[in-house]
Structures are given as C-alpha cells and as structure tokens.
C-alpha positions as CSV (number, residue, x, y, z in Angstrom):
1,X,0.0,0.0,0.0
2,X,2.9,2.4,0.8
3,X,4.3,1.5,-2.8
4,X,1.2,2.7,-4.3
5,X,0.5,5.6,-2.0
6,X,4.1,7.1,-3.1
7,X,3.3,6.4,-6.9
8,X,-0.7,8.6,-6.4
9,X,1.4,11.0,-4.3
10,X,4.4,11.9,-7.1
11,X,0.9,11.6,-9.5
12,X,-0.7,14.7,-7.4
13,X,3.0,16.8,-6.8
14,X,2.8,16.5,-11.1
15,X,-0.6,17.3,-11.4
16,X,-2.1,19.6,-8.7
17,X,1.5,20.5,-7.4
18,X,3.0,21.9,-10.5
19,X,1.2,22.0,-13.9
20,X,-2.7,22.2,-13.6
21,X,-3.8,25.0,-11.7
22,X,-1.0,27.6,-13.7
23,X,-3.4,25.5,-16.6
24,X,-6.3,25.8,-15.5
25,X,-5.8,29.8,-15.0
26,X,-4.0,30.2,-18.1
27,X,-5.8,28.2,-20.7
28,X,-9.3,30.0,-19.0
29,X,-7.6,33.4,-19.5
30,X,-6.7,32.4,-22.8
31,X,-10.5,31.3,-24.1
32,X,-11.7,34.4,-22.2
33,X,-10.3,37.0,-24.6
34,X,-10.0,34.7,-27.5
35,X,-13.8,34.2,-27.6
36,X,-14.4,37.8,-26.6
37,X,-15.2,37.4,-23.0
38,X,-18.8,35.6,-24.3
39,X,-19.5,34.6,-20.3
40,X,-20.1,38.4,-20.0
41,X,-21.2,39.4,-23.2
42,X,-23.9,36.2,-22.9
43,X,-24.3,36.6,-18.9
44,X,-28.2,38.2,-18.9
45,X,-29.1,35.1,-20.9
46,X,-27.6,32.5,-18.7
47,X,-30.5,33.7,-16.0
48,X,-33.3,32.7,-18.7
49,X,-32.9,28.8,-17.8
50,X,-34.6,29.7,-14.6
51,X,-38.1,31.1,-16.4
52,X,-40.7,28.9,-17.4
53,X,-39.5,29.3,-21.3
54,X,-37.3,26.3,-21.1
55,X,-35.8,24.6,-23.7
56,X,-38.4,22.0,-24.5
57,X,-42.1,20.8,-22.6
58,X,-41.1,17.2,-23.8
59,X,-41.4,15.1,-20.7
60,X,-39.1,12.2,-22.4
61,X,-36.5,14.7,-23.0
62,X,-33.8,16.1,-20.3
63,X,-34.2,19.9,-20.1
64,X,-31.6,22.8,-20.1
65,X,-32.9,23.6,-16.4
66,X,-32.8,20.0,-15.4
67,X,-29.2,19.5,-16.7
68,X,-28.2,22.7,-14.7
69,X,-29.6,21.3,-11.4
70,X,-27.7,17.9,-11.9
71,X,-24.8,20.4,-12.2
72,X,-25.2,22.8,-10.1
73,X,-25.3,19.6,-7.8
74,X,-22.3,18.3,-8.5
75,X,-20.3,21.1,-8.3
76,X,-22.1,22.4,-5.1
77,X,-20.8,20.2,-2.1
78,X,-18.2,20.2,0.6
79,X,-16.4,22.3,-1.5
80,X,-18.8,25.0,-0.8
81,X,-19.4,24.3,2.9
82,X,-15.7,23.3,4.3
83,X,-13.4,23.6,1.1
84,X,-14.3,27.6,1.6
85,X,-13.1,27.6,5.3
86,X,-9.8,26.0,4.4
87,X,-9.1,28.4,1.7
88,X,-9.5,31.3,4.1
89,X,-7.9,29.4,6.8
90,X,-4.6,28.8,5.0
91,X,-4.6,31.6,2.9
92,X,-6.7,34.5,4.7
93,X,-10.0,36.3,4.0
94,X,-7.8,37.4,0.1
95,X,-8.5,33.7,-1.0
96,X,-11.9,34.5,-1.4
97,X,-11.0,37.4,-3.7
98,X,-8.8,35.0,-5.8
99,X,-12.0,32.2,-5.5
100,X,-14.0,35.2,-7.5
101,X,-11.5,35.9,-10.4
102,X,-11.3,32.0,-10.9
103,X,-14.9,31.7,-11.0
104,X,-14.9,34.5,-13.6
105,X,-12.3,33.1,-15.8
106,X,-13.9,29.6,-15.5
107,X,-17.0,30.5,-16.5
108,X,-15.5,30.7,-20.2
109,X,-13.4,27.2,-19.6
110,X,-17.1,25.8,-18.4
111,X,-18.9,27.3,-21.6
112,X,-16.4,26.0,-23.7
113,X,-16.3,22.6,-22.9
114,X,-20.2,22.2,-22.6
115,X,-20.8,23.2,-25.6
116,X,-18.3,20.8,-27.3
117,X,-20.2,18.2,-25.6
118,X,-23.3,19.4,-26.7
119,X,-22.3,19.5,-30.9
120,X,-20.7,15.6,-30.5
121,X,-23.7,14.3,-28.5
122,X,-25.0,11.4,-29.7
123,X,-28.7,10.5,-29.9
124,X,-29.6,6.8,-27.9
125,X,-32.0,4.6,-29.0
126,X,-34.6,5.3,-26.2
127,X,-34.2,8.8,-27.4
128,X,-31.9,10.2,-24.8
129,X,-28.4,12.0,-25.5
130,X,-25.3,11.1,-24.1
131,X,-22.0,13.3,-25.0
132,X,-19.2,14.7,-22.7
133,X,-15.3,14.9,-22.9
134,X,-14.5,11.2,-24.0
135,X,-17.0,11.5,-27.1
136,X,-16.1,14.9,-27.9
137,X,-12.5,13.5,-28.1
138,X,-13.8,10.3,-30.6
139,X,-16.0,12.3,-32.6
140,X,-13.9,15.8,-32.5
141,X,-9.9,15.0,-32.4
142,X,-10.8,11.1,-34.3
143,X,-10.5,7.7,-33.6
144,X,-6.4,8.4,-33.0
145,X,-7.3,9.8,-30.0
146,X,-9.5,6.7,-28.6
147,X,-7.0,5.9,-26.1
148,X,-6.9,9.4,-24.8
149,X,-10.9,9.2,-24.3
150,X,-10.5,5.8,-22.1
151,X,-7.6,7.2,-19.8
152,X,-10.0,10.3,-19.5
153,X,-13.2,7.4,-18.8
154,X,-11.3,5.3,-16.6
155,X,-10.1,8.7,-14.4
156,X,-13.6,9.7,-14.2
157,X,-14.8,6.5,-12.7
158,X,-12.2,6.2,-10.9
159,X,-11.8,10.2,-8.9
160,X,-16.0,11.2,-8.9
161,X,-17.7,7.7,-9.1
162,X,-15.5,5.7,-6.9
163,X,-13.2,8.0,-4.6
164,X,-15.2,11.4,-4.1
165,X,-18.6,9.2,-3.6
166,X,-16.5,7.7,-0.4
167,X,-15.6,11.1,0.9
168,X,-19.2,12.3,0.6
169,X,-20.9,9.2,2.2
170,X,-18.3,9.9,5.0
171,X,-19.0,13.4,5.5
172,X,-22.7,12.7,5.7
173,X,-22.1,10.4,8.0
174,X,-19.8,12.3,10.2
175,X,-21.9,15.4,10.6
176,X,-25.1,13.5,11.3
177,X,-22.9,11.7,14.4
178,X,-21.3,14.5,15.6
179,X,-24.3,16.6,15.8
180,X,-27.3,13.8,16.1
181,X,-25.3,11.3,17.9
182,X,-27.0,8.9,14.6
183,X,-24.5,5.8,14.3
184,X,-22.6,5.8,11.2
185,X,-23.8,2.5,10.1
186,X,-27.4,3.7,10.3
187,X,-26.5,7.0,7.9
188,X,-24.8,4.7,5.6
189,X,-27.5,2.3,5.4
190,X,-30.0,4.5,4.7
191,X,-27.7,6.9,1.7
192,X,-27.1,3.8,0.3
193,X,-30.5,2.5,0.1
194,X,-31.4,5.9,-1.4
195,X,-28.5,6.2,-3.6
196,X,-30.2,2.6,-4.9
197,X,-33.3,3.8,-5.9
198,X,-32.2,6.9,-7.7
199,X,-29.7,6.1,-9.2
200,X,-31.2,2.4,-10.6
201,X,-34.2,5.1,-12.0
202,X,-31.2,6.4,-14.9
203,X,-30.3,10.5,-15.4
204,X,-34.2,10.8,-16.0
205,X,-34.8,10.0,-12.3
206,X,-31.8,11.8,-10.9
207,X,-32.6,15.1,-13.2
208,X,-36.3,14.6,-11.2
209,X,-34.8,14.2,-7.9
210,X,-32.5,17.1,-8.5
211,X,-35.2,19.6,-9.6
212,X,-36.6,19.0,-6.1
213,X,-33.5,18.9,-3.9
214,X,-31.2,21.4,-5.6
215,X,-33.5,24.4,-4.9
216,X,-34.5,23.3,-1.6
217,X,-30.9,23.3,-0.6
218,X,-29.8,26.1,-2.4
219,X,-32.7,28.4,-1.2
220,X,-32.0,27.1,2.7
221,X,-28.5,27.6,2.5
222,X,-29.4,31.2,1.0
223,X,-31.6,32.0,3.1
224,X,-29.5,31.7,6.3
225,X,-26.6,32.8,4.9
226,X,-28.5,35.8,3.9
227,X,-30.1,36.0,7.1
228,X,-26.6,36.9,9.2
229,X,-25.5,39.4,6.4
230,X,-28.6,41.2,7.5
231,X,-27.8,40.9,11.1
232,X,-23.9,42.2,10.6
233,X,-24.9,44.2,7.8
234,X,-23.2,47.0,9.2
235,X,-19.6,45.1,9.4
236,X,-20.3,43.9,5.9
237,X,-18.0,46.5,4.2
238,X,-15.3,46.0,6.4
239,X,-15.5,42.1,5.4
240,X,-15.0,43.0,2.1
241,X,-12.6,45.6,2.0
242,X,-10.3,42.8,4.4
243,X,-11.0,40.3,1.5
244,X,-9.6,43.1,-0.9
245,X,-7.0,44.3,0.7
246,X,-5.8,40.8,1.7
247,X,-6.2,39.8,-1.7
248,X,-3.6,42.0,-2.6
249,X,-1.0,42.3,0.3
250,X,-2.2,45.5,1.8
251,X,-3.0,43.8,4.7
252,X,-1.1,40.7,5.7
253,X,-3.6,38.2,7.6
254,X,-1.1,34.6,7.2
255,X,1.8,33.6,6.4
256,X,2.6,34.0,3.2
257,X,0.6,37.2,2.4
258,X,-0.7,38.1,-1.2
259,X,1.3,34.5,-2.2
260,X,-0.8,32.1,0.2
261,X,-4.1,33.9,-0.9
262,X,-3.8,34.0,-3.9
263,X,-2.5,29.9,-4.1
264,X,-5.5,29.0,-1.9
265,X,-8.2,30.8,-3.2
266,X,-7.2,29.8,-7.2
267,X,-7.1,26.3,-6.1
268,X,-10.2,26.0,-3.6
269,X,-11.8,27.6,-6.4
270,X,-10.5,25.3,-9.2
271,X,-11.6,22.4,-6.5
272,X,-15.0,23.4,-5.9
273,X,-16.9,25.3,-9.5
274,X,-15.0,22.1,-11.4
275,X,-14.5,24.5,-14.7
276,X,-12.5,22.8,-16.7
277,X,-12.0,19.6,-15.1
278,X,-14.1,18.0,-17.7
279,X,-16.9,16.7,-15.1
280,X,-19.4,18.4,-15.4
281,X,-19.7,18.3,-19.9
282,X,-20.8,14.6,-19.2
283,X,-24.5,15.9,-17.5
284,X,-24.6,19.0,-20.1
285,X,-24.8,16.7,-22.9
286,X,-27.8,15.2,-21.8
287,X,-30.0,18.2,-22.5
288,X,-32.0,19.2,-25.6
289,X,-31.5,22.6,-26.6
290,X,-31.8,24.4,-30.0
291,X,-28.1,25.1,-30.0
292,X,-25.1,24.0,-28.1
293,X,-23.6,27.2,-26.7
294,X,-27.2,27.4,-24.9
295,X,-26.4,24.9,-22.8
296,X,-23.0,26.0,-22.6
297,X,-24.5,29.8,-21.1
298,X,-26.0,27.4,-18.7
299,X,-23.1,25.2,-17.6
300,X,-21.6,28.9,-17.0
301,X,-23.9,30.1,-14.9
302,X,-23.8,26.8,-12.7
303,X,-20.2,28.0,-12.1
304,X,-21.4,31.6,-10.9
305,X,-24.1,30.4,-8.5
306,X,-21.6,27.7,-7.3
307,X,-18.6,30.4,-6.7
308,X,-20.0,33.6,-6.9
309,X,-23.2,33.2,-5.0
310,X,-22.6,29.8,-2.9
311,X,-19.4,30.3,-1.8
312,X,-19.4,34.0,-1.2
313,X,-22.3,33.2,1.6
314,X,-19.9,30.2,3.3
315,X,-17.1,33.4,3.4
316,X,-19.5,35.9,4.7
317,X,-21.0,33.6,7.6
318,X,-17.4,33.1,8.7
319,X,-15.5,36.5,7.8
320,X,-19.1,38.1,9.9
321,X,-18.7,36.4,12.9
322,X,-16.0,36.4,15.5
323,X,-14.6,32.3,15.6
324,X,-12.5,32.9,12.8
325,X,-9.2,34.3,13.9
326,X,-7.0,35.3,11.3
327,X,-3.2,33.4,11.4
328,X,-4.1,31.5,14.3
329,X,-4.2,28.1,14.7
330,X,-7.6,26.5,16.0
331,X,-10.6,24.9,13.8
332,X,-11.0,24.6,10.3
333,X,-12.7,22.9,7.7
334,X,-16.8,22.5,8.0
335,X,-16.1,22.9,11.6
336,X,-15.3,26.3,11.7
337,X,-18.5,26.8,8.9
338,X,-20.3,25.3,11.8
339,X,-19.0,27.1,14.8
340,X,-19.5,30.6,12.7
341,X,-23.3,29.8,12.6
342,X,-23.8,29.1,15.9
343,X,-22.0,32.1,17.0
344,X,-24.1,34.2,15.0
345,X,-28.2,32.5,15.2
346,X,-27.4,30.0,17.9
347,X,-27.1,25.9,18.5
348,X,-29.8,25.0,16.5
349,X,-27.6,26.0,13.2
350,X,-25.2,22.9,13.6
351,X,-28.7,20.9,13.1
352,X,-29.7,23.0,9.9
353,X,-25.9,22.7,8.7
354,X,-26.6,18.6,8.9
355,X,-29.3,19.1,6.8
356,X,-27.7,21.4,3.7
357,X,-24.5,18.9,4.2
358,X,-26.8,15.9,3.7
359,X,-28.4,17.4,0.6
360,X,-25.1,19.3,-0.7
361,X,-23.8,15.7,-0.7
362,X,-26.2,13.3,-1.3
363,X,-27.1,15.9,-4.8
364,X,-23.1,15.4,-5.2
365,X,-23.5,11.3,-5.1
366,X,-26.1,11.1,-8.0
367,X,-23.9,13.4,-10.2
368,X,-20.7,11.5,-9.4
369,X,-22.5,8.5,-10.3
370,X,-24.1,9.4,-13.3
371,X,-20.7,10.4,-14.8
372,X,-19.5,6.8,-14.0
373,X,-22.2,5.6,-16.0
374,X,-21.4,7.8,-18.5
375,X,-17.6,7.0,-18.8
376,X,-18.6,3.2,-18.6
377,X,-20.9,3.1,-21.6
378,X,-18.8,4.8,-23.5
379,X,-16.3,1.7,-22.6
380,X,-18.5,-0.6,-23.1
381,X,-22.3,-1.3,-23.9
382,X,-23.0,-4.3,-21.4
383,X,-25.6,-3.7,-19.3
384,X,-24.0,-6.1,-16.8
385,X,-21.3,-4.1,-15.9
386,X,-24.3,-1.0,-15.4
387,X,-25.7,-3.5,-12.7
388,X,-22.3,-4.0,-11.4
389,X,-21.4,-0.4,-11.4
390,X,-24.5,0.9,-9.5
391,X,-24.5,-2.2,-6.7
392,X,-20.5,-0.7,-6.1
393,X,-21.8,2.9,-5.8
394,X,-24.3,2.0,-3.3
395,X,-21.9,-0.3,-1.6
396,X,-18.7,2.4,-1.5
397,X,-21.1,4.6,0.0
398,X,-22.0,2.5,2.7
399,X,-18.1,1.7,3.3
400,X,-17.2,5.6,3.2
401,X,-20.2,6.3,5.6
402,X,-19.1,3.2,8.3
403,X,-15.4,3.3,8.6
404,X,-13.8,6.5,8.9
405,X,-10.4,5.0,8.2
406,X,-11.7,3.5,5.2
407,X,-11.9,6.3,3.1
408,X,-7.7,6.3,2.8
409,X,-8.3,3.9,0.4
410,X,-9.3,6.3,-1.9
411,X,-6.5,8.6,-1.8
412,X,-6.3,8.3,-5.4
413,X,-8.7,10.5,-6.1
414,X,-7.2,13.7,-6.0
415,X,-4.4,12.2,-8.2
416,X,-7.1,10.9,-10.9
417,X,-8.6,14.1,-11.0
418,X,-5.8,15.4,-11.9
419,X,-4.8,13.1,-15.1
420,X,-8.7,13.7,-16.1
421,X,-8.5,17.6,-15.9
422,X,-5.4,17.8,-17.9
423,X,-6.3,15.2,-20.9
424,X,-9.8,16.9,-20.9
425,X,-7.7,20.7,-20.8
426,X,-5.7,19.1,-23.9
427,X,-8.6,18.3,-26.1
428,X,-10.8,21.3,-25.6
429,X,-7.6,23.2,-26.5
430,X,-7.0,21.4,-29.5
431,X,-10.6,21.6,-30.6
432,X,-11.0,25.2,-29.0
433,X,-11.4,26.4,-32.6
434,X,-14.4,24.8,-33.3
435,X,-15.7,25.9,-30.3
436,X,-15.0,29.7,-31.2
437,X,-16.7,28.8,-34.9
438,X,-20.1,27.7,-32.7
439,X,-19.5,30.6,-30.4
440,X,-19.8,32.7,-33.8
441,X,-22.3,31.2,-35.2
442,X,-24.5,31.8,-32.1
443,X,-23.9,35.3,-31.4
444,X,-24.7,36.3,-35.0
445,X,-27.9,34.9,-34.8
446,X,-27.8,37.1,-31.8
447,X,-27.0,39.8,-33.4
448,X,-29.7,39.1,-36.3
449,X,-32.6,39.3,-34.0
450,X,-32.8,35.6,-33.6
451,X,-34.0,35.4,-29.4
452,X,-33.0,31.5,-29.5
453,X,-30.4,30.3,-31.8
454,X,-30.8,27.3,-33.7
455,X,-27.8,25.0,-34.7
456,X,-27.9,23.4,-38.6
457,X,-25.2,20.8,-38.7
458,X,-25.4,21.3,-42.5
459,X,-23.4,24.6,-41.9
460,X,-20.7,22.9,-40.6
461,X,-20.5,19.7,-42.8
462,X,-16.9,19.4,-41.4
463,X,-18.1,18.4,-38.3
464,X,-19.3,14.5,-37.1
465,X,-22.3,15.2,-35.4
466,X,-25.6,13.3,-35.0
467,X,-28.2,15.4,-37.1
468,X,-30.7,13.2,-34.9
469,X,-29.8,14.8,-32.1
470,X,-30.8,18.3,-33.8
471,X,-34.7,18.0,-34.8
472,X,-34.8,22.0,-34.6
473,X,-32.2,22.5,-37.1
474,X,-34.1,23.6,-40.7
475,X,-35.3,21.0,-42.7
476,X,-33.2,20.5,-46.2
C-alpha cells in the first residue's frame, strides 16, 4: 500500500502541485479573450434557464434547467461548505478574492467545454443524449485519439464515481454523528438504500430528484446565509474591504501574504466550480436545446451560483462572525463553517448545517454517479457491468459512511482528478477552434434578432455530429 500511495502522491505533486492549476488559470484566460469574453457578453441570458420558457415541454427529454440542477449539484458540495473555510484558513480572508477571479475566468473554460459536448452528443435509442469529454475526443480530435478518451473514462470513474462518492458518504455520515449522535452504520444504510433507488431510476430520475432537492438546498443555505449578512450588515464593508486588501497584500492576515491567498483561493476555487475539469460536460450533454452554446450559457452560470453566490455566503458567515481568527491556529474545515453559525443564530444551526450537508452531498453522489455511468458506456455497452457499477456505488457509500479510516483507500482521487482535468484541458484546447466557430455562429444569430439560436449541422458539414440529435435545425 505504501508503494502505491508514493506512486498517487508523485501523480498529485505533477498534477495539482506543479502544472494544472497555472493550466487551468492560463488556458481560461486564454478562451476568455479569444472568444471575446462571451461569459459576459452572454451573462443576462444565462439567467433565462430559470423562467418557465425552457428549452423543451417534452417530458421524455432532459431539459436545459434539469441539466443545470444535476450540475449545479455536483459542483455544489463540501467544496462550498468546508473547502471555503480551508481556503481562508490557509490563505486569509484574500482567498476569497482570488475564488471570485477563478470563478470568472472559469466561467469561459465551463462554456467551452459544454458546448463541445453538446455539438458531439450522440442521440440513444430510447431517445436520450449522451456526449461529454470522451465522445467529444472520438468524434472531434478522431479515432487516434481513442486511447486518450479511455484514460479520461477510466479517471472519471475512478476520482468522482469511486473515490469522491466515499468522501461524501463519509462526510454525511460524520456530521449526522457528531451533531445527532445517529450511528454511522445507520446513515450509511440509509444513503445507500437511497442512492439505490435513484440512481437504478437512470439520469431521467436523478434530473427529477434534483429539480426538487437542488432548490431546496440552495434556497436554505441562501436564506441563512443571507439572514446573518442582514444581522452584521453593518460590518459587511469592512469584510469585504479585508477580503480586498488581503487579496492584494495590503493587509497581511497569514503567512505567506498576497502568495498564500492568492495559491488558496485559485485552487479551492478550481476544486469546488470544477471549470474545466471535464466533469461536469458529461451531465450538459444530456440536455435538448436548439443550440449547443445554450447549454454552454448554462453550464456557466452553474459555475457563478456555485462560486459567486454559494461560496461567497460560506465566506460571509465566517469572515461576519468572530470564531474565525486570522493566522491563528484552532478549527478549520466544515467545523469552523459550523462554529460561525452558531455564533451568530445559535445551537440550532449545527442541526440545519446537517441538513444542507446531507443534501449538498447526497445531490453530489447522484452526479458523481451518473458520470461513472457515462464514462462506462462509452467503454463498453453491457448492461451487466451497469448493474455491477450501480451495486459498487451503493456499496462504497455504505463503506465511506461506516469506517472513517476506510476512506484512505481512496486517496487516489485527487491524483485521478488530476490526469482527467489535464487530458480533458488538452482536447478542448485542441478543438477550442471549433468551439469559437459555434461561439460565432451563435452570437450572429444574436445579433440578427434571432431570441433562441438554432444550430444546422449542414453549416458545418466538417463536423461528425448526430443530425438526430438536432430536430430544430431547418429542414433541407
């Protein structure tokens, strides 16, 4: 085990340690200004998924909406609840500045890579789409490249399906003990059972289950957070002009100053919106829209109200309130989320904090496990190995949730995650062109006076798509 915990370990120093957040940040600086910042020219639209003129009233069909919930779920976790506290923690209240301008640059990388999983989706043959990074790689770069798409499938499974679905079950299961005194067998038993039954229901069920949880927990969390702004709304400027001036070495809250905050808050960032880590393409290629940069606006969006909004409230409950002591050393992680609200509305917030962690990560569990299903049909068509998948997903929940220790197992994770976000950074920046060419095509319908865009594959003959999976486009 110590042989193979050195080899994930030199994996992480060459992934996370060294190469992919510099990346990340330069390769989503990069698409911003070569696509002419489109996630702000495009931003009032991204708010139009949440009216009732959605994409399509088809029941059979998985909606732009429903494909942002599923998102927003995934990328809206721990991330937002403890990863936040250990980003301000280690680097000071400026890593929440830094969290912002990676939010805003990864909106772009997030818009880019939906929407080349949206033009390579492929229609099923119960009508459903299925698309993402390793299909965008077989269909976009060719069948050269077919051994890059399995290293990215078999990373996917292995980081969000496998690894992070052990971490959530265990986080669950922690909070519910430490706050409910509820044995960790009993929380396991009970995610897993409901893990079963949503996830043996297909993306049509978890897309349901999400369109009910998703603003349930988004709207709670919300509303408290929003709740002790109002109640320290008179230290609220100060908070942000610490978060400023820390941000840029004005005012030095831990070691390390403007470096630490800055190193922190890109990489808690990075961690929690996922732009660009090729995750999240695999649920945005499930929706039917009338073009494919649609559904990349919405994939961007997902990356503002995970950042911008989600985990701006996690920094304000804590930067508000009076636990938090800059450079000391003392609590951290979900535990000084925790502490913050109870300082500020009393005990009964470690109860409600349960609660949005249950939901933050139970919403997280049916996302990670749709994109396992995802990477394994595109490895294979068996509907055996479906079964077996699904029956290890319930079952590696149970084991994350039941033995603490357990979850070391999985210390690949981080490692995988790595290897996936740089072979999916590599593709979209080799076919990056003909995401600008869609990106084009889009805003001069725009410009035309077209209000939704419609995407004709016969304009870009060049391209192997599905024409199937485009019943809007005109009609030769």
């Amino acid at each position: 085990m110590d042989f193979f915990n050195s080899i994930f370990n030199v994996i992480n120093d060459l992934t996370w340690g060294f190469a992919l957040v510099p990346f990340l940040v330069v390769l989503g600086v990069f698409f911003t200004i070569a696509s002419g910042f489109v996630q702000f020219r495009f931003f009032r639209r991204m708010f139009n998924v949440l009216g009732k003129s959605d994409e399509t009233d088809d029941p059979t069909k998985i909606s732009a909406r429903e494909a942002l919930l599923v998102s927003v779920g995934g990328r809206v976790g721990g991330g937002n609840i403890a990863g936040v506290a250990v980003a301000i923690t280690a680097g000071g209240p400026g890593a929440v500045f830094w969290m912002w301008a990676i939010a805003l640059v990864g909106m772009c990388s997030a818009l880019v890579e939906a929407t080349l999983a949206q033009v390579y989706k492929r229609t099923e043959a119960n009508g459903d789409y299925r698309g993402g990074p390793a299909r965008a790689i077989i269909h976009g770069l060719g069948e050269n490249y077919r051994w890059l798409a399995i290293v990215y499938a078999i990373c996917l499974i292995a980081s969000f399906s496998i690894g992070f679905n052990a971490f959530q079950g265990n986080t669950v299961a922690g909070a519910a003990k430490d706050s409910l005194g509820i044995p960790r067998i009993y929380t396991g038993i009970f995610l897993a059972i409901a893990t079963g039954l949503i996830v043996y229901g297909g993306i049509h069920r978890i897309a349901k289950a999400a369109d009910i949880i998703i603003p349930i927990m988004a709207i709670g969390y919300l509303g408290m957070a929003l709740l002790i702004i109002v109640l320290n709304l008179t230290s609220l400027p100060g908070v942000i002009w610490d978060i400023v001036a820390n941000a840029f070495g004005i005012r030095e809250a831990v070691a390390g100053g403007m470096g630490a905050a800055i190193a922190n808050g890109l990489r808690r960032g990075l961690f929690s919106n996922e732009a660009g880590l090729g995750s999240a393409p695999n649920v945005a290629a499930t929706a039917y829209v009338r073009h494919p940069v649609s559904q990349g606006i919405t994939q961007s969006f997902s990356v503002f109200i995970d950042t911008i909004i989600i985990c701006s409230c996690t920094a304000f409950v804590i930067l508000l309130g009076d636990v938090y002591v800059p450079g000391a050393e003392g609590i951290d992680g979900v535990a000084l989320t925790q502490q913050s609200m109870v300082s500020h509305v009393g005990d009964w917030a470690q109860y409600f904090l349960t609660a949005a962690i249950f939901l933050f990560s139970f919403s997280s569990i049916m996302y990670n496990y749709y994109l396992g299903e995802n990477a394994l049909t595109f490895m294979t068509n068996q509907s055996i190995a479906l079964h077996i998948l699904r029956i290890a997903i319930m079952g590696i929940v149970l084991l994350g949730a039941t033995a603490p220790g357990a979850t070391a197992v999985f210390s690949f994770s981080d490692p995988m995650m790595g290897i996936l976000a740089l072979v999916n950074l590599l593709a979209i920046a080799m076919m990056f062109p003909i995401a600008v060419r869609l990106i084009r095509d889009f805003r001069d319908q725009v410009n035309a006076g077209v209000k939704k865009p419609v995407f004709d594959p016969a304009k870009f003959p060049d391209l192997d798509t599905d024409p199937t999976a485009w019943p809007d486009a005109p009609k030769a």
